[in-house]
C-alpha positions in Angstrom: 6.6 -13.3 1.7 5.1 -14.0 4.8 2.1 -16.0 5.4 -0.5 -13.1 6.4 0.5 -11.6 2.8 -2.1 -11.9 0.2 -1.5 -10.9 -3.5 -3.3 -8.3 -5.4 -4.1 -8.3 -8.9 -3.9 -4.2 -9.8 -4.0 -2.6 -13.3 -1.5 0.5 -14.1 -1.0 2.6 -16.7 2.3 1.6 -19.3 3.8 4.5 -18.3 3.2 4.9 -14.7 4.4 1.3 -14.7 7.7 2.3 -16.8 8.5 4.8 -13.9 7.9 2.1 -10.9 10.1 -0.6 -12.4 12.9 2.4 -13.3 12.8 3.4 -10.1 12.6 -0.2 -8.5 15.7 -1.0 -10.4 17.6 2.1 -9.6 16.8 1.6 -6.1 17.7 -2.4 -6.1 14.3 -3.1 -5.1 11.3 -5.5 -6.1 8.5 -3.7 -8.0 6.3 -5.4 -5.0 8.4 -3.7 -2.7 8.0 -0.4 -3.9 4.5 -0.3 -4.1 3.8 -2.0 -0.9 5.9 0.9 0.6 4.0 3.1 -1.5 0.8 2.3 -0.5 2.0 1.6 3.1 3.2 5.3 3.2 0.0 6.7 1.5 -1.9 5.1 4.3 0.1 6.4 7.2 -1.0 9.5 6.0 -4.3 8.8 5.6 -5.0 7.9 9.2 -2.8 11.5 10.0 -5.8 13.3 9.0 -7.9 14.7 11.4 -10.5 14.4 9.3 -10.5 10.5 8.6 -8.9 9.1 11.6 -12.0 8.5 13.1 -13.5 6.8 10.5 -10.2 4.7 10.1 -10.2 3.6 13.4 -13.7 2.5 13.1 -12.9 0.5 9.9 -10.0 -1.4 11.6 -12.1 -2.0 14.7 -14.5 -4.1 12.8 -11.6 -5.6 10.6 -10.0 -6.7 13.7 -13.5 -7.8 15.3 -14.3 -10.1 11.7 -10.3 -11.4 12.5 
């Protein structure tokens, strides 16, 4: 883990839970691991759309600005 990595603490359903460690363990990857690519993936796409981008770059301009 690197040193700009912070943890989360995130609650799941059992069963969606079930399916991340299955698949984790099928793929020979951490549970952390998959749902950092997950979510890393799900934001990608996010700042794709036309509609948000704007309002994405906005956010990360005054993250970057508080850095």
């Amino acid at each position: 883990m690197s040193n700009d990595t912070k943890k989360v603490l995130i609650g799941l359903p059992s069963r969606l839970l079930a399916n991340i460690d299955l698949m984790a363990k099928y793929e020979y990857r951490t549970r952390s691991d998959l749902i950092r690519e997950a979510l890393r993936r799900y934001y990608d796409i996010y700042r794709r759309t036309e509609s948000t981008s704007a309002e994405v770059q906005r956010l990360e301009n005054i993250y970057s600005e508080n850095q």
